[in-house]
PDB file of N, CA, C and O in Angstrom:
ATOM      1  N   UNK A   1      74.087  97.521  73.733  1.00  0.00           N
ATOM      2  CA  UNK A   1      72.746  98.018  73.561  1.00  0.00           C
ATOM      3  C   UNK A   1      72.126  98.215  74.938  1.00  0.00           C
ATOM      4  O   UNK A   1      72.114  97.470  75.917  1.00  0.00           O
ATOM      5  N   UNK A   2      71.711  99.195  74.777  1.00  0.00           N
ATOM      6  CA  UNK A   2      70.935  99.866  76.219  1.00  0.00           C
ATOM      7  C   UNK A   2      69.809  99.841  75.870  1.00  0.00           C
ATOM      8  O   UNK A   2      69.373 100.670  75.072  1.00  0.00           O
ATOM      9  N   UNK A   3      68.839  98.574  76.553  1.00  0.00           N
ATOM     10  CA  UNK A   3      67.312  99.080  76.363  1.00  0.00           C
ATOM     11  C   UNK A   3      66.438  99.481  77.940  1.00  0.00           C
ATOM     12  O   UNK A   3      67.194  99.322  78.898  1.00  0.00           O
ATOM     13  N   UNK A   4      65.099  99.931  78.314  1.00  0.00           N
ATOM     14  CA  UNK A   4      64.673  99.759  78.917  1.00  0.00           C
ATOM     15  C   UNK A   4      63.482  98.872  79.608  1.00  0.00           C
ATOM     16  O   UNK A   4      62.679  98.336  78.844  1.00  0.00           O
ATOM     17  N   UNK A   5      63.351  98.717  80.843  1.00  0.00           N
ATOM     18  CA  UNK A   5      62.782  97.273  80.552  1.00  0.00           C
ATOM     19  C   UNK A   5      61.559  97.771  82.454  1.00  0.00           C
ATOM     20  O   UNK A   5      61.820  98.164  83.591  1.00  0.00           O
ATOM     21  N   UNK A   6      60.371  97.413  81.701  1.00  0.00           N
ATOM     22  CA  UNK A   6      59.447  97.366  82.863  1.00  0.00           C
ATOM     23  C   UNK A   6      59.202  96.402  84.152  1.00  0.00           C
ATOM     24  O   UNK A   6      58.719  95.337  83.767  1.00  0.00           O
ATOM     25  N   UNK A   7      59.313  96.427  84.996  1.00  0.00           N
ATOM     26  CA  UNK A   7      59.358  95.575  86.233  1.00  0.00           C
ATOM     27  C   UNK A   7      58.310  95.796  86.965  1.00  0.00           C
ATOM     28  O   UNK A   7      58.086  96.935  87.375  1.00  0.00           O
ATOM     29  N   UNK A   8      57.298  94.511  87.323  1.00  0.00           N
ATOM     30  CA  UNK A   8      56.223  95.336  87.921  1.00  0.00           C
ATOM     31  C   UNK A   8      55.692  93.635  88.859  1.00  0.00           C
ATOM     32  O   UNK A   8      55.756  92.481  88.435  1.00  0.00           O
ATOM     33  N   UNK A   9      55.300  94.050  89.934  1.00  0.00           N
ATOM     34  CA  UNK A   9      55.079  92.831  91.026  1.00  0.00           C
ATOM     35  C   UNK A   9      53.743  92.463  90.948  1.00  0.00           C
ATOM     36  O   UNK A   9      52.742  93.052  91.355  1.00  0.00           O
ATOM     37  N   UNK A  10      53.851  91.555  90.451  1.00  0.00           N
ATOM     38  CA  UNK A  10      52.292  90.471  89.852  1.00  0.00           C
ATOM     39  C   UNK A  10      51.450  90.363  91.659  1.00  0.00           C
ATOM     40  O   UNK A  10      51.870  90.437  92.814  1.00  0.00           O
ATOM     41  N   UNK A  11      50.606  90.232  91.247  1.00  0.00           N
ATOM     42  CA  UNK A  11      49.296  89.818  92.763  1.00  0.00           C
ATOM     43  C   UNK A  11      49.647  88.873  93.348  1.00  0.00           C
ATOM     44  O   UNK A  11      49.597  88.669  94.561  1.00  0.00           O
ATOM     45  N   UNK A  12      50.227  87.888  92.108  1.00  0.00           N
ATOM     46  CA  UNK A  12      50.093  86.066  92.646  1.00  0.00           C
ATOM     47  C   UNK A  12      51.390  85.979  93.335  1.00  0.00           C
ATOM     48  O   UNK A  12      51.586  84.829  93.728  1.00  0.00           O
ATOM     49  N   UNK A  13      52.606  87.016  93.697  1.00  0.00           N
ATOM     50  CA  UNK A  13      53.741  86.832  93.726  1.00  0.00           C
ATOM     51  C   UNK A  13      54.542  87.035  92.221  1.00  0.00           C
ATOM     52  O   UNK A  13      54.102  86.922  91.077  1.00  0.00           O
ATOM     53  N   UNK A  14      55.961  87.395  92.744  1.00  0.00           N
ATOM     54  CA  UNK A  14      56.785  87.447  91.752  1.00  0.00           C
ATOM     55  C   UNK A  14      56.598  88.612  90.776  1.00  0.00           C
ATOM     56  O   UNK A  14      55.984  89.616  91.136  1.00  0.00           O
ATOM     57  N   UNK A  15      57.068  88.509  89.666  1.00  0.00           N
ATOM     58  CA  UNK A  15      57.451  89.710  88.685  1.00  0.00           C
ATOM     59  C   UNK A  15      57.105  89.665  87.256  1.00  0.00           C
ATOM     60  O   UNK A  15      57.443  88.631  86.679  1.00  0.00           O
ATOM     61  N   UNK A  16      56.676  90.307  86.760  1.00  0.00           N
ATOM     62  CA  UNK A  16      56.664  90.485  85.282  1.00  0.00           C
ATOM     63  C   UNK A  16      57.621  91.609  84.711  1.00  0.00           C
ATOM     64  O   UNK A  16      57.817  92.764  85.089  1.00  0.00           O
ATOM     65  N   UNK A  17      57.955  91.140  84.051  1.00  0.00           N
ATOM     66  CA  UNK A  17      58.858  92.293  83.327  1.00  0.00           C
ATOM     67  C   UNK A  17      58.793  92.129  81.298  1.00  0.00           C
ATOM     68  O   UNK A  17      58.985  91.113  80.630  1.00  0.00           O
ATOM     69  N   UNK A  18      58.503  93.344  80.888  1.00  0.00           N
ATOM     70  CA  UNK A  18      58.250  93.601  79.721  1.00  0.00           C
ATOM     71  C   UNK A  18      59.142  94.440  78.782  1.00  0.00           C
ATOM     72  O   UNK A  18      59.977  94.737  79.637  1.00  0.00           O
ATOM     73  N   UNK A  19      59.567  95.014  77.718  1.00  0.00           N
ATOM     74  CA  UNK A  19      60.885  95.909  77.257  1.00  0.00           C
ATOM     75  C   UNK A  19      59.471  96.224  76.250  1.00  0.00           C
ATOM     76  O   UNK A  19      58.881  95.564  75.394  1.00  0.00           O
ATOM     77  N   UNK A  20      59.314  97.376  76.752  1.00  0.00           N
ATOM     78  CA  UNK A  20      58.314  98.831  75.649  1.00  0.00           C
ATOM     79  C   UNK A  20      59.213  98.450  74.360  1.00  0.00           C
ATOM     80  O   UNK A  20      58.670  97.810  73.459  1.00  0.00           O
ATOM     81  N   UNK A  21      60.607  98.833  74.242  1.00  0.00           N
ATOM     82  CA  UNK A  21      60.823  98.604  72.227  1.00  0.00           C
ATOM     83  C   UNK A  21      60.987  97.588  71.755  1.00  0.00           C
ATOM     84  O   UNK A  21      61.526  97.406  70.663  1.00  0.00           O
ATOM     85  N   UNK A  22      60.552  96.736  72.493  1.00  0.00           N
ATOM     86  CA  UNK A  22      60.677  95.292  71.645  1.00  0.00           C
ATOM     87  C   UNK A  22      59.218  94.286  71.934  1.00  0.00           C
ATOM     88  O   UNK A  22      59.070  93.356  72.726  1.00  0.00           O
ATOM     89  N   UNK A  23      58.468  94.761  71.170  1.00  0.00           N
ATOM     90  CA  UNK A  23      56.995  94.356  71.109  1.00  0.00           C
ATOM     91  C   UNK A  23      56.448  92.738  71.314  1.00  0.00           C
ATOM     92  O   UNK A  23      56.590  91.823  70.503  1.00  0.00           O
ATOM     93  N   UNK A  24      55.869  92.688  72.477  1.00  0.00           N
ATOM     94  CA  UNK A  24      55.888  91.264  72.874  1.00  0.00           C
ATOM     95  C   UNK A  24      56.733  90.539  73.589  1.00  0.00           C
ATOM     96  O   UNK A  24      56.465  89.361  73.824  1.00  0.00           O
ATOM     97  N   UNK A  25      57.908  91.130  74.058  1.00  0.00           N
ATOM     98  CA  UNK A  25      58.757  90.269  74.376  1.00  0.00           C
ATOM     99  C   UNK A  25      58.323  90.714  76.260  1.00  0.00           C
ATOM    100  O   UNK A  25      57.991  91.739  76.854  1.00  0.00           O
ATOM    101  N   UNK A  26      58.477  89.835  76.488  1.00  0.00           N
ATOM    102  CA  UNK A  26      57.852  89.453  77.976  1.00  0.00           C
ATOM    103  C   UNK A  26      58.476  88.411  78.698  1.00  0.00           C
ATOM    104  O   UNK A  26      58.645  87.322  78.149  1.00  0.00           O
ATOM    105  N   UNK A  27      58.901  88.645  80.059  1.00  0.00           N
ATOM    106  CA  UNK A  27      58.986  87.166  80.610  1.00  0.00           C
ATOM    107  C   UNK A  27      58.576  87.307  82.533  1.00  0.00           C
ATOM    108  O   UNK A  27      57.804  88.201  82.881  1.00  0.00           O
ATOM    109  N   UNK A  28      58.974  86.677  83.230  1.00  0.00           N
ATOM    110  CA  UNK A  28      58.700  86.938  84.990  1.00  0.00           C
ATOM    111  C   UNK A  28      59.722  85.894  85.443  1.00  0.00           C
ATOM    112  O   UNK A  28      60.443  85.029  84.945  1.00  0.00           O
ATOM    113  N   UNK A  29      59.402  86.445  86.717  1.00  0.00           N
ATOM    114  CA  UNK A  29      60.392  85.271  87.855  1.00  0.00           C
ATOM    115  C   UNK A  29      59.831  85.646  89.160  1.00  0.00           C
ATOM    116  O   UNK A  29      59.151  86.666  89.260  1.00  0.00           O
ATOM    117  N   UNK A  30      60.083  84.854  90.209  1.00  0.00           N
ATOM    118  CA  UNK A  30      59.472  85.374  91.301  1.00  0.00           C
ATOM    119  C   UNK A  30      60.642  85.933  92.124  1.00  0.00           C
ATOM    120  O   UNK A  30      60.377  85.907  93.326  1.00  0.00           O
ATOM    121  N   UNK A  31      61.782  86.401  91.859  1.00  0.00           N
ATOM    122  CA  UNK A  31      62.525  87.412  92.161  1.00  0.00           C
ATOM    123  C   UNK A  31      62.713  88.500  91.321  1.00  0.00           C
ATOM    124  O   UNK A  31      62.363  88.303  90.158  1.00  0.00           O
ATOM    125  N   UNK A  32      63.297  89.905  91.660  1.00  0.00           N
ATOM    126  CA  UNK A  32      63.018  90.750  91.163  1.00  0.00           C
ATOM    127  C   UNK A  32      64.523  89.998  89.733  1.00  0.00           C
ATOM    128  O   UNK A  32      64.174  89.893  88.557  1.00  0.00           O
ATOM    129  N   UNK A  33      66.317  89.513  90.242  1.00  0.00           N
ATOM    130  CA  UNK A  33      67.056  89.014  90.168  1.00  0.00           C
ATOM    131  C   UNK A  33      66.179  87.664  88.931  1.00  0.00           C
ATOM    132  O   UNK A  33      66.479  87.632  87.738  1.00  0.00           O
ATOM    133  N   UNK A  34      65.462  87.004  89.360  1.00  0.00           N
ATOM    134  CA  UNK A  34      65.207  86.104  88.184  1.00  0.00           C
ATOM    135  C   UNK A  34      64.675  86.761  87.160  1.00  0.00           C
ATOM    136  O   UNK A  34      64.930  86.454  85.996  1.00  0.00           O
ATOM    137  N   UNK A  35      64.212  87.329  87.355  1.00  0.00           N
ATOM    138  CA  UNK A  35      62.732  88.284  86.205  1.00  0.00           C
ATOM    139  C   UNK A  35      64.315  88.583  85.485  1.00  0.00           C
ATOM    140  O   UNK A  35      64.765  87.801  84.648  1.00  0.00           O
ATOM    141  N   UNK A  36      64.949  89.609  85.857  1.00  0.00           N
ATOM    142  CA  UNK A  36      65.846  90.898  84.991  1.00  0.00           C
ATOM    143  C   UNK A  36      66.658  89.096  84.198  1.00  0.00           C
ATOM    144  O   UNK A  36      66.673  88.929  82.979  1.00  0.00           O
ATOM    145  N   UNK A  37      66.951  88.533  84.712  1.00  0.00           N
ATOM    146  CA  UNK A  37      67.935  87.348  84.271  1.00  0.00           C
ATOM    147  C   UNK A  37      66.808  86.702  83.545  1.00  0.00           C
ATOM    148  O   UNK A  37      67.648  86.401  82.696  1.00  0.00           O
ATOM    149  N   UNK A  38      65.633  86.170  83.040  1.00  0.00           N
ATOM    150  CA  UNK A  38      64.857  85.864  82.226  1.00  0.00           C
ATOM    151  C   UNK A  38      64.837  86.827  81.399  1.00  0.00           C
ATOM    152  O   UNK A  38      65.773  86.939  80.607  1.00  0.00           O
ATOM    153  N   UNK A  39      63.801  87.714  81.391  1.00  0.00           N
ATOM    154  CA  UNK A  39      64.443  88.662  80.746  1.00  0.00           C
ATOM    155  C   UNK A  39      65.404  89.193  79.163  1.00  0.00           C
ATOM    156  O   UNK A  39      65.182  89.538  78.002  1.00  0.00           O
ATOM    157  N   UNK A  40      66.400  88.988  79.986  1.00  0.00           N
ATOM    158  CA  UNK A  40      67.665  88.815  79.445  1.00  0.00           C
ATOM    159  C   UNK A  40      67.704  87.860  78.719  1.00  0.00           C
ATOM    160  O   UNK A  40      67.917  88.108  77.532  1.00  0.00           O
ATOM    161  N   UNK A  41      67.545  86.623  79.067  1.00  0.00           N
ATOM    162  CA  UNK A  41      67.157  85.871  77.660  1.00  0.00           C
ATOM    163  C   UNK A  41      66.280  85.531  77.009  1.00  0.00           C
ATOM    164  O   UNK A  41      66.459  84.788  76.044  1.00  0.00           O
ATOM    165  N   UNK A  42      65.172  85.953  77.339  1.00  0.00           N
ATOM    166  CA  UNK A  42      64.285  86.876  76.463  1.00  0.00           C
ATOM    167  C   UNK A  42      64.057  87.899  74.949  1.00  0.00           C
ATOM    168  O   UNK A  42      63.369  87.863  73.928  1.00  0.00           O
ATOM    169  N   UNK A  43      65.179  88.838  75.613  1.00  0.00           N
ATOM    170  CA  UNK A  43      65.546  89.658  74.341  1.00  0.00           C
ATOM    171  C   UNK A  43      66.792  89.184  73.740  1.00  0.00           C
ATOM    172  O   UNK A  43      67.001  89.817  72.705  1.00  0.00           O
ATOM    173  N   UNK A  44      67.670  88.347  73.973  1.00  0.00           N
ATOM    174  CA  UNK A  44      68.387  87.452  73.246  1.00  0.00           C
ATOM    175  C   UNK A  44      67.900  86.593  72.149  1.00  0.00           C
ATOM    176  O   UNK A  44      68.513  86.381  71.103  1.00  0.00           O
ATOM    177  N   UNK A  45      66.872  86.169  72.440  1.00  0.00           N
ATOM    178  CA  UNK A  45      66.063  85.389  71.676  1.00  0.00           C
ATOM    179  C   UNK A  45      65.161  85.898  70.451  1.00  0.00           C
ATOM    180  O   UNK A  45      64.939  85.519  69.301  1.00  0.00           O
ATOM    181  N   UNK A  46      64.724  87.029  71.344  1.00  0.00           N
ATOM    182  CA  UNK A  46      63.548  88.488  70.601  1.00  0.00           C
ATOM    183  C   UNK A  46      64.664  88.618  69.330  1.00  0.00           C
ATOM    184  O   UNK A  46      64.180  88.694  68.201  1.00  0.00           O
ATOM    185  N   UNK A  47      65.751  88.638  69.434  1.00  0.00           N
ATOM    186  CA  UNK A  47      66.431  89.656  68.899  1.00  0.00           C
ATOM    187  C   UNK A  47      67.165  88.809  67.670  1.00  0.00           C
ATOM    188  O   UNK A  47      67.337  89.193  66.513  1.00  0.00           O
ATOM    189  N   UNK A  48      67.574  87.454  68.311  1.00  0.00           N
ATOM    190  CA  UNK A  48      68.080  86.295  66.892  1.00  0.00           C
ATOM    191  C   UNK A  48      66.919  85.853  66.000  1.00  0.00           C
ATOM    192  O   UNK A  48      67.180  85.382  64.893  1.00  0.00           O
ATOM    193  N   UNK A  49      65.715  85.970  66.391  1.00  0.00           N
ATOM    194  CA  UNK A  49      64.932  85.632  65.612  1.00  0.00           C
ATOM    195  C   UNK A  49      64.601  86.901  64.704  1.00  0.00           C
ATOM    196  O   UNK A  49      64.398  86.628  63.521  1.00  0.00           O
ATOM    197  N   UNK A  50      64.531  87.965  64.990  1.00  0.00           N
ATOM    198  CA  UNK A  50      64.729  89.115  64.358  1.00  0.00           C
ATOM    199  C   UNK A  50      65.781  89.260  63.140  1.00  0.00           C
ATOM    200  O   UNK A  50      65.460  89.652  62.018  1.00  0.00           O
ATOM    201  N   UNK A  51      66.728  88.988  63.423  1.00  0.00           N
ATOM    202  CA  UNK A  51      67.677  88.462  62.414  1.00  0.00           C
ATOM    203  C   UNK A  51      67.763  88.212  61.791  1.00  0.00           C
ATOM    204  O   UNK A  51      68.267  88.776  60.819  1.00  0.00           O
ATOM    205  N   UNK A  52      67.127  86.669  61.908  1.00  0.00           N
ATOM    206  CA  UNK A  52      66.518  85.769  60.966  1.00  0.00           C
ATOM    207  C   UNK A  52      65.660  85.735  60.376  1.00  0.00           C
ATOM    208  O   UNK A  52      65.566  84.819  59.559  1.00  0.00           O
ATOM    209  N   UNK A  53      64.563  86.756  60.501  1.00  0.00           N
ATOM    210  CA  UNK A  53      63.384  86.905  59.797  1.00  0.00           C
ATOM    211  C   UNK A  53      64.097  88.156  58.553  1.00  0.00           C
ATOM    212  O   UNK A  53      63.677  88.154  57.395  1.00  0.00           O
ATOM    213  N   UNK A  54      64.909  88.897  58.899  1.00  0.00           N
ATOM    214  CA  UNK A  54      65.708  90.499  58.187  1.00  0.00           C
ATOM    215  C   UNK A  54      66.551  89.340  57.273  1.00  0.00           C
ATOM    216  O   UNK A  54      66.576  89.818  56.139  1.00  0.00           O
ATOM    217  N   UNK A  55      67.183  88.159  57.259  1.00  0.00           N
ATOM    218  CA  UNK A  55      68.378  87.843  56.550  1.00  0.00           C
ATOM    219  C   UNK A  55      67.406  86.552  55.741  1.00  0.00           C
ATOM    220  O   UNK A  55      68.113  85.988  54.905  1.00  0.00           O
ATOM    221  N   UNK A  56      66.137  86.037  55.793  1.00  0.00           N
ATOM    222  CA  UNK A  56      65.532  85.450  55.184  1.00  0.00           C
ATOM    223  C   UNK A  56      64.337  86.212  53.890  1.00  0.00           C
ATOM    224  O   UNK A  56      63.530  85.728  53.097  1.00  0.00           O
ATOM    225  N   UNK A  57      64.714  87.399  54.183  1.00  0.00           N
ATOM    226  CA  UNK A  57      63.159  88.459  53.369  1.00  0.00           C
ATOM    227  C   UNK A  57      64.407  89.807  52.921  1.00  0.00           C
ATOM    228  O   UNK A  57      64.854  90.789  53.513  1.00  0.00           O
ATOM    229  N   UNK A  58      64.592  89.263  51.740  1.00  0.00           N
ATOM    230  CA  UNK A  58      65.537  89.999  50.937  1.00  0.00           C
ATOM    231  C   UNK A  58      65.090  91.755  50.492  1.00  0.00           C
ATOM    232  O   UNK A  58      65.847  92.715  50.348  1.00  0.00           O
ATOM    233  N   UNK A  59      63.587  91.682  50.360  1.00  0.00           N
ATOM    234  CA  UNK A  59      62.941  92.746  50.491  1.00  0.00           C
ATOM    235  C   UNK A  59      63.181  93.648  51.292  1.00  0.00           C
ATOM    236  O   UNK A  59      63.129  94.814  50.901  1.00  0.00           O
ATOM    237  N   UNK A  60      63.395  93.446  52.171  1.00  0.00           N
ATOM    238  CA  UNK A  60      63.822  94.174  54.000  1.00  0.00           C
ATOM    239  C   UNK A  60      65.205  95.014  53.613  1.00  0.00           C
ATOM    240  O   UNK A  60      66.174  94.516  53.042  1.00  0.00           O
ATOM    241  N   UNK A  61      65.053  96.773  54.166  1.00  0.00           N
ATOM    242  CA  UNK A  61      66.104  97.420  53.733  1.00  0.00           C
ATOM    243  C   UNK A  61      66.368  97.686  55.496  1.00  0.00           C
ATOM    244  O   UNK A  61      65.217  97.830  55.910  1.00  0.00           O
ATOM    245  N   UNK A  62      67.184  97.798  56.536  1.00  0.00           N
ATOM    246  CA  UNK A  62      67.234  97.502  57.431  1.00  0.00           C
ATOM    247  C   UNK A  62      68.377  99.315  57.783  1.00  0.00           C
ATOM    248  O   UNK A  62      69.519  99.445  57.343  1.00  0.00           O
ATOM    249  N   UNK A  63      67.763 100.235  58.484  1.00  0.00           N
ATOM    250  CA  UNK A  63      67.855 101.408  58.783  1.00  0.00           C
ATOM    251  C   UNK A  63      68.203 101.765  60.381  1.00  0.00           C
ATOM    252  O   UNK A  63      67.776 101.092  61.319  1.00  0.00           O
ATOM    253  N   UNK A  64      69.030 102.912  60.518  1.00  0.00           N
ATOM    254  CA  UNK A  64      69.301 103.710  61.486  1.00  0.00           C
ATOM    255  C   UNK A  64      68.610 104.865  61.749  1.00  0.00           C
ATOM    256  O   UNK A  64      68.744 105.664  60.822  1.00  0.00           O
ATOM    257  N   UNK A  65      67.942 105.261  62.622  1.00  0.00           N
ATOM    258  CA  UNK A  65      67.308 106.303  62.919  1.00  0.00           C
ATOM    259  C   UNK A  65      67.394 107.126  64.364  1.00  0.00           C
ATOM    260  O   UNK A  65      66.809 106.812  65.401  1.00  0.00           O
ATOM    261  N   UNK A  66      68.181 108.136  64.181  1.00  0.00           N
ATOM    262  CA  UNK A  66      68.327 108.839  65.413  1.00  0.00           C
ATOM    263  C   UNK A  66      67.719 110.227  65.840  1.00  0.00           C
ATOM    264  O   UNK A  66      67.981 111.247  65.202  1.00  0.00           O
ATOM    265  N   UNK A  67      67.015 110.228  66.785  1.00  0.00           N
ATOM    266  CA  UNK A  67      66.031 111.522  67.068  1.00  0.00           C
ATOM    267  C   UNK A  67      66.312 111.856  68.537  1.00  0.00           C
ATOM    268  O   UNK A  67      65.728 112.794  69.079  1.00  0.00           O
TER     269      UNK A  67
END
């Protein structure tokens, strides 16, 4: 999975970094190297709990969409 992911240098020092398709998911580091590696497990996390919310709510029809 290829996502994209925002990197942007906070005032106080260090980094924030955010991923536009995955709503909320956020993390920083005060290297550019920690941020992308937080991050990273970040949307690891974003993404098992996602899971788990789709495999607990039987209701949920779970789709591909390509444009």
């Amino acid at each position: 999975m290829i996502l994209k992911i925002l990197l942007e240098k906070s005032e106080e020092g260090g980094y924030t970094v955010t991923v536009p398709s995955l709503h909320g998911c956020i993390s920083e580091g005060d290297t550019k190297e920690e941020a992308i590696k937080n991050i990273r497990e970040a949307i690891e996390l974003y993404l098992e709990s996602e899971e788990e919310v789709s495999a607990d709510n039987p209701n949920l029809e779970e789709l591909e969409l390509a444009i």
